[in-house]
C-alpha positions in Angstrom: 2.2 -4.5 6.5 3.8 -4.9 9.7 1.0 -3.5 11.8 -1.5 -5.3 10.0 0.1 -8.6 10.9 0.8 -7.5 14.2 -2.9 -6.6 14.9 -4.3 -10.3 13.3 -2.4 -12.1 15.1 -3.0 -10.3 18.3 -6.3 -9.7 17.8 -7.1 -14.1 17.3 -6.6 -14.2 20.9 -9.2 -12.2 21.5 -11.9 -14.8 21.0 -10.1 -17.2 23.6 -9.8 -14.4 26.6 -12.4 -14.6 29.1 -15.5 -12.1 28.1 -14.9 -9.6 30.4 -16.3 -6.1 29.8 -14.6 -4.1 27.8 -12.4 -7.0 26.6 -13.3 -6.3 22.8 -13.2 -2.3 23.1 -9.8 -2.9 23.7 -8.8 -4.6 20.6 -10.9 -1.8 18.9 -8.5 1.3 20.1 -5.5 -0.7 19.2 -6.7 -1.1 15.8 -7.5 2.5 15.3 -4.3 3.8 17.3 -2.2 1.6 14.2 -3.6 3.6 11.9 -6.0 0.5 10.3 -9.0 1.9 9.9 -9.0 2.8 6.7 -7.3 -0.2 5.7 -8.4 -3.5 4.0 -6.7 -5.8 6.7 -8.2 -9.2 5.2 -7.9 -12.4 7.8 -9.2 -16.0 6.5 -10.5 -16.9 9.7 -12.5 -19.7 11.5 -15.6 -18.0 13.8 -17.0 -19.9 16.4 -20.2 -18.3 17.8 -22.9 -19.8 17.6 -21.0 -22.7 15.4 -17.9 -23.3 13.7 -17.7 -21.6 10.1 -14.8 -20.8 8.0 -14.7 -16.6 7.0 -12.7 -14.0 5.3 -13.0 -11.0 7.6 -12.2 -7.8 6.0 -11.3 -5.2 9.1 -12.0 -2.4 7.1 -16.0 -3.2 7.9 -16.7 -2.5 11.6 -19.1 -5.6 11.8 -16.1 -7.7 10.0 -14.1 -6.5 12.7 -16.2 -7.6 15.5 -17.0 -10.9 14.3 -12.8 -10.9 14.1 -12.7 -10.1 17.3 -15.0 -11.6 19.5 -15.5 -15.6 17.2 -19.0 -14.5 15.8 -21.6 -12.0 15.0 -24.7 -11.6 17.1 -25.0 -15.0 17.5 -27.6 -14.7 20.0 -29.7 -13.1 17.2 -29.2 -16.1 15.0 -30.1 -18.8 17.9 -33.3 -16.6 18.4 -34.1 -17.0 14.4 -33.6 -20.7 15.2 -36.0 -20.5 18.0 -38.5 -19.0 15.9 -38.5 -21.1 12.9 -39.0 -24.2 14.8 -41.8 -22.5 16.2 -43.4 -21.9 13.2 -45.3 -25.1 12.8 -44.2 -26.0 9.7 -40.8 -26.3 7.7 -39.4 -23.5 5.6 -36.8 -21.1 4.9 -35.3 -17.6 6.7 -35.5 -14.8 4.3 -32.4 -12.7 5.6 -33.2 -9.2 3.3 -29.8 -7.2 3.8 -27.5 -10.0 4.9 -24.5 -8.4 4.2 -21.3 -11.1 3.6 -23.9 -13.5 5.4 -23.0 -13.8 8.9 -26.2 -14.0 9.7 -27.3 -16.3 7.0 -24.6 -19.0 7.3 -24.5 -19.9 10.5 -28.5 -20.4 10.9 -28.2 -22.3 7.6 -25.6 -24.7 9.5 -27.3 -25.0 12.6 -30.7 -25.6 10.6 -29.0 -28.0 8.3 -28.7 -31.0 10.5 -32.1 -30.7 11.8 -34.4 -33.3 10.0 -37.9 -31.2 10.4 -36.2 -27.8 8.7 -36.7 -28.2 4.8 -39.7 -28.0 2.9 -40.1 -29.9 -0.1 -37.4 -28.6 -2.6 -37.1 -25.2 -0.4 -33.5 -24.1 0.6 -33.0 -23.2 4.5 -31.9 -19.1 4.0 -33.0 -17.1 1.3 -30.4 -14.3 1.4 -31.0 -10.8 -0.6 -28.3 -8.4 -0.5 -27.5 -5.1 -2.9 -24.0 -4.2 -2.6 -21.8 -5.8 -5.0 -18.9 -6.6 -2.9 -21.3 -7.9 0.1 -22.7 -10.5 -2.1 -19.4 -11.4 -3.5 -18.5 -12.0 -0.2 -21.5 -14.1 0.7 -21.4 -16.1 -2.0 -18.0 -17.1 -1.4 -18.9 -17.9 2.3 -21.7 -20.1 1.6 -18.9 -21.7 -0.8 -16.6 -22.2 1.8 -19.4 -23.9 4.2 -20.7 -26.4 1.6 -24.2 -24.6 1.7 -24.4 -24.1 -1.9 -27.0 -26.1 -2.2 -28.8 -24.8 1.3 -28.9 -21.0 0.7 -30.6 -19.7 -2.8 -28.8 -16.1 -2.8 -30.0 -12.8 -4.7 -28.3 -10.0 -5.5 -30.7 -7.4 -5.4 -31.7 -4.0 -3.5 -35.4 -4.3 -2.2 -38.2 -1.5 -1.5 -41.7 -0.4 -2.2 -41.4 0.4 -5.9 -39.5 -0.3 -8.7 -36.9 2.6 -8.8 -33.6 3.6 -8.9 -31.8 4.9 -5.5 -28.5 6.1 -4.3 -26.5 4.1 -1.6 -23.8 5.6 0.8 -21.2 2.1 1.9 -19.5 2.4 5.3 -16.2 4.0 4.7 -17.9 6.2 1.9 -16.4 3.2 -0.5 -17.2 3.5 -4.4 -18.5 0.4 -6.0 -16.1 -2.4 -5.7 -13.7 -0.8 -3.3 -14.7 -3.4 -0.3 -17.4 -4.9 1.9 -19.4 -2.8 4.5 -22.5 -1.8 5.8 -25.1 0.4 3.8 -27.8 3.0 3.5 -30.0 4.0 0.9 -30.0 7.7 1.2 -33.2 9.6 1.7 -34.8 11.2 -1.5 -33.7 14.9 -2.3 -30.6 14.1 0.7 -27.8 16.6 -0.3 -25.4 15.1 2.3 -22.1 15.2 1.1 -20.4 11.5 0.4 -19.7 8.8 -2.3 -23.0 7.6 -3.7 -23.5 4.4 -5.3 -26.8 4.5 -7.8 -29.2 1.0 -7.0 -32.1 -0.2 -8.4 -34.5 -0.9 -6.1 -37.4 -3.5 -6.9 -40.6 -5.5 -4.7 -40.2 -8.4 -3.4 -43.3 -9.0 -4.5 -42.3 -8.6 -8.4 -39.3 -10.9 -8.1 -41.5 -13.5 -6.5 -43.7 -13.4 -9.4 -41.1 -13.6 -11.8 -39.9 -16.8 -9.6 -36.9 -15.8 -8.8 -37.4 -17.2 -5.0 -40.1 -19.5 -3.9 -42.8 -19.5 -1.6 -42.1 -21.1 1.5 -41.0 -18.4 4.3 -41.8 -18.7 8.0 -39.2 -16.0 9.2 -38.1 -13.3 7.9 -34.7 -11.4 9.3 -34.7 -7.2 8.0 -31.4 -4.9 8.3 -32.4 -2.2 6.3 -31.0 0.8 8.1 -34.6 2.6 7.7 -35.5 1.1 4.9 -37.3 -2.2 6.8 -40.9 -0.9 6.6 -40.5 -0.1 2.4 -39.4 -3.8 2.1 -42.8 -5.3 3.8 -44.4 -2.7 2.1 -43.4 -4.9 -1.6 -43.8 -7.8 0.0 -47.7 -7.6 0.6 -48.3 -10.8 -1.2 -45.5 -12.9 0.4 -46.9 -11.9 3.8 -50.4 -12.8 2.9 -49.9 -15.8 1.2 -47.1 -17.2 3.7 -47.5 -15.1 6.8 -43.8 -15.3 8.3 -43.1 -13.9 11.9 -41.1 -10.6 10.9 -37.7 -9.5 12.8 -36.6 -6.5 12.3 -34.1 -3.0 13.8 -36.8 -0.6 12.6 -34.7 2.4 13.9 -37.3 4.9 14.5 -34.4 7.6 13.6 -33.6 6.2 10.3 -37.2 5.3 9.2 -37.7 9.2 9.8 -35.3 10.0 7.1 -37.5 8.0 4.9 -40.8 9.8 5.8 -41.7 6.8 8.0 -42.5 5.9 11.8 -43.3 3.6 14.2 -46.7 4.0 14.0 -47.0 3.7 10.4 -45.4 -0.3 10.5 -48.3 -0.8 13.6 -50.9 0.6 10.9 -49.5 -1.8 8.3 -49.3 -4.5 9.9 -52.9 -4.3 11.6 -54.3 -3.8 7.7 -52.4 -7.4 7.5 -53.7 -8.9 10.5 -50.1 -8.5 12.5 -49.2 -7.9 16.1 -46.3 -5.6 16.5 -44.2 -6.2 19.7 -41.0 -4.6 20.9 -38.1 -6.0 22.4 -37.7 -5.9 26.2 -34.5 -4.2 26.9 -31.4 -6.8 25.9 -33.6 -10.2 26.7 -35.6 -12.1 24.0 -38.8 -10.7 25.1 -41.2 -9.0 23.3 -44.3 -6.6 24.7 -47.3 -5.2 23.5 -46.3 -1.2 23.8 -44.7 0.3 21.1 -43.1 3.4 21.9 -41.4 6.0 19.0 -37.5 4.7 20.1 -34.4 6.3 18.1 -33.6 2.5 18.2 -35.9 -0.3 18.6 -36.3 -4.0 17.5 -39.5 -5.0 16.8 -41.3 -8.6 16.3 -44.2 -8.5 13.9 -46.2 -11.5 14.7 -49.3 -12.9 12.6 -52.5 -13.0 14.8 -52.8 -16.6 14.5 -49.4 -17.6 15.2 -49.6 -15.7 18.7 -50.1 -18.7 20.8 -47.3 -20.9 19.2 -44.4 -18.2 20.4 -45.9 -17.5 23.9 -42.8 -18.3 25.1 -41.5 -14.9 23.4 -44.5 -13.0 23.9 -45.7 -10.6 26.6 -48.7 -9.3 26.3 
């Protein structure tokens, strides 16, 4: 108990310190060196990157931590969603598909919210889908805790090609309940020796039929760990119909586990009249060649929306 105290209170001044490299890695070898990583160190917390939200962090998740630790997660990525949606030409929501305890999610849905142009006509600003039990807990008490109840529309569910039933491995190899953390579903026929967590997988194509979200998306966020290219691949209508601008890790190394590569999400999205772009090193670029990276982001962009993010586009 003692430790964990001692780490949470040291570790809120990390936020305040000047970002200098190596500033958070710090923090990060204390917490191991007391012996916390396998523990559930849970901080109610106030994050401030890229706008004030209220959390509860728990330490045990390596994400958690580093939102903990440095006032926010990725909050460039979340600006860059921004970016994007107002680009869009028209009002509508973020579908955020793995958004975890929504640290994604809630800050874009409280820097979207006080912008008059954002909502559609009875649409909610984020759209958040997430399959582990104790992530969505989490994210539903966070939009709770921001007053966005009424902003995000939140689904617990798993999402793929097909309807089906998978198995899930949880960061920490956590059985169901046991905490928050970040997941994979593990490849077909994998024999690889951890806790697995059965999950039934379904399109987001049937649960948009069965009106269970609405149509309405002009971005749509994917953290799938592999799995990103199965998702579109159920979501053929949805892309037709509202033809978002796609962001998304597509880690060529994880989508191998799957039977999947780089080239097969360019041949999917040509059939759907897409451009695929990759990021430019760690700017908010995006070029034409698409090589087979063990990690890459990639910007799927539809044809006729080309022009209106130029300013993110190099051709």
């Amino acid at each position: 108990m003692f430790k964990e105290k001692f780490f949470v209170t040291i570790g809120r001044l990390s936020p305040m310190l000047p970002a200098i490299r190596g500033r958070t890695r710090i923090f990060l070898i204390l917490f191991n060196a007391l012996g916390l990583r396998k523990h559930h160190v849970v901080v109610d917390t106030w994050l401030h990157r890229p706008t004030k939200y209220h959390a509860i962090l728990d330490l045990h998740s390596w994400l958690e931590r580093i939102a903990f630790l440095t006032g926010g997660y990725e909050d460039d990525l979340v600006r860059f969603l921004l970016a994007l949606s107002k680009s869009m030409g028209r009002p509508g929501y973020l579908l955020d598909v793995g958004a975890n305890i929504g640290l994604i999610s809630v800050p874009f849905a409280l820097l979207r919210k006080s912008e008059a142009d954002a909502r559609g006509a009875g649409l909610p600003l984020v759209v958040s889908f997430e399959a582990v039990s104790a992530n969505f807990a989490a994210l539903q008490r966070h939009a709770r805790l921001n007053h966005l109840e009424h902003d995000m529309l939140l689904v617990h569910q798993a999402l793929g090609d097909i309807n089906a039933t998978v198995e899930i491995q949880v960061e920490g190899d956590l059985r169901e309940g046991e905490g928050t953390g970040t997941a994979n579903i593990l490849p077909q026929g994998s024999t690889h020796p951890c806790v697995r967590i059965p999950l039934e997988i379904k399109t987001l194509d049937e649960l948009g039929e069965r009106g269970l979200f609405p149509a309405g998306c002009t971005v749509m966020k994917i953290d799938t760990d592999g799995y990103d290219l199965k998702v579109l691949l159920g979501a053929q209508t949805l892309l037709r119909r509202d033809r978002p601008v796609i962001f998304g890790e597509f880690s060529a190394h994880c989508m191998n586990w799957h039977g999947q590569s780089i080239a097969d999400v360019r041949s999917y999205a040509a059939s759907l009249d897409y451009s695929v772009y990759r990021r430019v090193g760690r700017t908010w670029r995006f070029a034409r060649e698409v090589q087979g990276l063990f990690e890459i982001d990639l910007l799927l962009v539809p044809n006729e929306k080309k022009a209106a993010l130029n300013w993110c586009l190099t051709d």
